[in-house]
N, CA and C atoms as a LAMMPS dump frame, in Angstrom:
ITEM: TIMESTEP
0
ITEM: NUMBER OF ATOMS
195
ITEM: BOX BOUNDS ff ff ff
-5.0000000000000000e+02 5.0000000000000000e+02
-5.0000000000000000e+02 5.0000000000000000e+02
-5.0000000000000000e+02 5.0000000000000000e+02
ITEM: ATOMS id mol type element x y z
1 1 1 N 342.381 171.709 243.711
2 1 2 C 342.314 170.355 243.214
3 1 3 C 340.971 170.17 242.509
4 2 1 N 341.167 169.753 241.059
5 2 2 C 340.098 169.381 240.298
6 2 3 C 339.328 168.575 241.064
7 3 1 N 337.951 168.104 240.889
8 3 2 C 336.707 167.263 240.944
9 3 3 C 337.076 165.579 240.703
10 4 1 N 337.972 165.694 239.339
11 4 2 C 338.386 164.513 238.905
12 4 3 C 339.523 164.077 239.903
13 5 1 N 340.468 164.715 240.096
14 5 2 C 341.617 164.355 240.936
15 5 3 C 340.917 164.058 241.996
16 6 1 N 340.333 164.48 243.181
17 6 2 C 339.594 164.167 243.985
18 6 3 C 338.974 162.537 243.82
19 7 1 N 338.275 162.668 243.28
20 7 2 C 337.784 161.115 242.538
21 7 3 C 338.852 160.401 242.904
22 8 1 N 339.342 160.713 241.491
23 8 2 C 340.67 159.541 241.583
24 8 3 C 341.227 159.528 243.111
25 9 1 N 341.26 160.319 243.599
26 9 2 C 342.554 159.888 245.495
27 9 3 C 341.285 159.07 246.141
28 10 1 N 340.247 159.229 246.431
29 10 2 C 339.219 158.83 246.814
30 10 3 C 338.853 157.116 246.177
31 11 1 N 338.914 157.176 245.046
32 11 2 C 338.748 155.497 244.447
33 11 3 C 340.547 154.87 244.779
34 12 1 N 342.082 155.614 244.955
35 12 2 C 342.538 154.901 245.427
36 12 3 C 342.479 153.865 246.961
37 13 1 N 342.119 155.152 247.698
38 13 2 C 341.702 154.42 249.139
39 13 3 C 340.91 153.198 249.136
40 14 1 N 339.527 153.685 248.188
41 14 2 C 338.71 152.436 248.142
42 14 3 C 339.299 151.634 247.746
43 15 1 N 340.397 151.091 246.706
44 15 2 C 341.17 150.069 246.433
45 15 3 C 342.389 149.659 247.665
46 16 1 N 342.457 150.689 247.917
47 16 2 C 343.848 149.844 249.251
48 16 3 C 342.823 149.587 250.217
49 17 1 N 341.778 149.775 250.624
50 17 2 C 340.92 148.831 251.579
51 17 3 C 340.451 148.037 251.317
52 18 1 N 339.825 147.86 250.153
53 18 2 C 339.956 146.294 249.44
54 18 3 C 340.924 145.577 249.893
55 19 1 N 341.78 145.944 249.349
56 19 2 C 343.444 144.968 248.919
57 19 3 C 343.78 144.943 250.947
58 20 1 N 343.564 145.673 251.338
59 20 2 C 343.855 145.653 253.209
60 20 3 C 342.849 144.317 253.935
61 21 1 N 341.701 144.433 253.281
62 21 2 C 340.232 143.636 253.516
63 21 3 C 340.949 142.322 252.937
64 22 1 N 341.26 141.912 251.978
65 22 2 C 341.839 140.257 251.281
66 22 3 C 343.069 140.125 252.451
67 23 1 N 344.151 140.674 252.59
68 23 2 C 344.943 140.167 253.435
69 23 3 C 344.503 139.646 254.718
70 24 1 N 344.07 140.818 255.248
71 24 2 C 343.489 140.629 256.465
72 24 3 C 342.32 139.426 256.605
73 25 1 N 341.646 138.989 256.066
74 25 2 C 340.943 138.028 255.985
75 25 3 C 341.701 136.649 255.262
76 26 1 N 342.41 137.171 254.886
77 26 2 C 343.7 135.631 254.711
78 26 3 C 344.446 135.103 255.826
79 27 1 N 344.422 136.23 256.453
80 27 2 C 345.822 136.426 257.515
81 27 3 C 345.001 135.606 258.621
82 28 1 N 343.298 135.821 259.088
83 28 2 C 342.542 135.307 259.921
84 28 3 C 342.181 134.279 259.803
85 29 1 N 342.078 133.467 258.876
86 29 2 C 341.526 132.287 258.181
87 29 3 C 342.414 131.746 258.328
88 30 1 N 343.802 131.938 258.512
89 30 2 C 344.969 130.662 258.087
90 30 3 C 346.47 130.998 259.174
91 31 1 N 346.184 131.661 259.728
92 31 2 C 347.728 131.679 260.603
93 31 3 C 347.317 132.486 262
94 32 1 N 345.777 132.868 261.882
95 32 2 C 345.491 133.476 263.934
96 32 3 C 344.191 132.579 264.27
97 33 1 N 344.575 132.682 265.921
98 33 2 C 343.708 131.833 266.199
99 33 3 C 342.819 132.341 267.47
100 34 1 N 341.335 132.089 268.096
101 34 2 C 341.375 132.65 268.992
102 34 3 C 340.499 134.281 269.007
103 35 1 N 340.562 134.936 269.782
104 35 2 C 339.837 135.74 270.153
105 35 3 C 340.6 137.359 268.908
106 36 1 N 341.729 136.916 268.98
107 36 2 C 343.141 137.907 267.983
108 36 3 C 341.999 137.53 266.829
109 37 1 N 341.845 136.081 266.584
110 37 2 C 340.75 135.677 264.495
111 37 3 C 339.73 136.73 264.383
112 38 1 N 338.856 136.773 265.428
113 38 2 C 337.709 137.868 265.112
114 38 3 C 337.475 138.867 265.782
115 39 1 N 338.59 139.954 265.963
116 39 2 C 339.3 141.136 265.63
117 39 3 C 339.548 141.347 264.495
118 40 1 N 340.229 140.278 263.776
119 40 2 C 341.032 140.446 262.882
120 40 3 C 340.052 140.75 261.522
121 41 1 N 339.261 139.666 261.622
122 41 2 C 337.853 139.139 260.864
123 41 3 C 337.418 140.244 260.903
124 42 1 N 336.867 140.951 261.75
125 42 2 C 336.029 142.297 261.796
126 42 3 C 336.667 142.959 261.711
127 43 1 N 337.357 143.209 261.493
128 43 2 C 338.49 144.949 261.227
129 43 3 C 338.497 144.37 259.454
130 44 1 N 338.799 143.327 259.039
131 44 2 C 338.522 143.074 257.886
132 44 3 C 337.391 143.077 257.188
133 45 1 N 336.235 142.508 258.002
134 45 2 C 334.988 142.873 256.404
135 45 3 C 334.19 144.677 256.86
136 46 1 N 335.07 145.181 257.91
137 46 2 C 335.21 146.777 258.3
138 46 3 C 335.06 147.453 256.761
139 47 1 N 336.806 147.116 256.309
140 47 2 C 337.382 147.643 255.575
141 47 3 C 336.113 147.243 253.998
142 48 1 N 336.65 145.651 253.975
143 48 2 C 335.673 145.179 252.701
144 48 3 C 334.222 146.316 252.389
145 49 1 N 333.137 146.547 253.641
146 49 2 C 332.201 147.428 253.621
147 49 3 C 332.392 148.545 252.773
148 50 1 N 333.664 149.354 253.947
149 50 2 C 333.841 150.288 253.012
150 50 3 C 334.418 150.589 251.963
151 51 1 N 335.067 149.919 251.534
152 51 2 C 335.926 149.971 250.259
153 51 3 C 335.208 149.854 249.146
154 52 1 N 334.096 148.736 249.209
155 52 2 C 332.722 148.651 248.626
156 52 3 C 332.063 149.722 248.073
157 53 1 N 331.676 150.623 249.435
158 53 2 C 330.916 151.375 249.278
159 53 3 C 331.206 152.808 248.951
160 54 1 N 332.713 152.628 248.954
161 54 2 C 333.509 153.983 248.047
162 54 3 C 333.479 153.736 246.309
163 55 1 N 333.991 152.669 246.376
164 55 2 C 334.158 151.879 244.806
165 55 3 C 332.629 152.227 244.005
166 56 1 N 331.684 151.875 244.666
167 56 2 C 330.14 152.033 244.248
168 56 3 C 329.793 153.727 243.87
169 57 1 N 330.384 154.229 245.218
170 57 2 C 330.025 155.624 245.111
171 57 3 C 330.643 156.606 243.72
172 58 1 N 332.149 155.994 243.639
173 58 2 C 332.809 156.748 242.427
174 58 3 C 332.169 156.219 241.223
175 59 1 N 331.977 154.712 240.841
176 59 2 C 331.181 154.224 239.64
177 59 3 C 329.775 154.78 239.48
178 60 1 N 329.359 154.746 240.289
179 60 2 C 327.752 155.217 239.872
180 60 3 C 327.642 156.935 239.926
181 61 1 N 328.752 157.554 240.763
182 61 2 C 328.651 159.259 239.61
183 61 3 C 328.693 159.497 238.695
184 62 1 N 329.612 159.198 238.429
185 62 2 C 329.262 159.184 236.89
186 62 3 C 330.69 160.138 236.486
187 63 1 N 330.674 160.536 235.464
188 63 2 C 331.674 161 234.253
189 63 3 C 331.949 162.835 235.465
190 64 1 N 333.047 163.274 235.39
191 64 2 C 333.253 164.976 235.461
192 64 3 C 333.798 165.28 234.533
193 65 1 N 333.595 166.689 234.902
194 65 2 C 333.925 167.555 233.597
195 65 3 C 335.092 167.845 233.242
């Protein structure tokens, strides 16, 4: 597996933990209540962190060959 392909599977994850991070923090804010909200809350800005910090990592490498 190319360098680039790699990348790319790697920046998908970072996007489905994003997109996992918005639900989940919708889902806590508006329909749980209780001790279940911040579980929920923290397993969510979990994800947000890292999804972040994958997204960052693939943009700022820069270009492969």
């Amino acid at each position: 597996m190319s360098e680039a392909m790699l990348k790319m599977y790697i920046s998908f994850a970072g996007m489905i933990f994003l997109i996992l991070a918005i639900g989940l923090i919708l889902l806590s804010r508006y329909k749980l209540n209780g001790w279940v909200r911040g579980i929920v809350s923290f397993l969510a800005y979990v994800f947000l962190i890292l999804g972040s910090i994958i997204i960052f990592y693939i943009v700022f490498s820069g270009p492969t060959r």
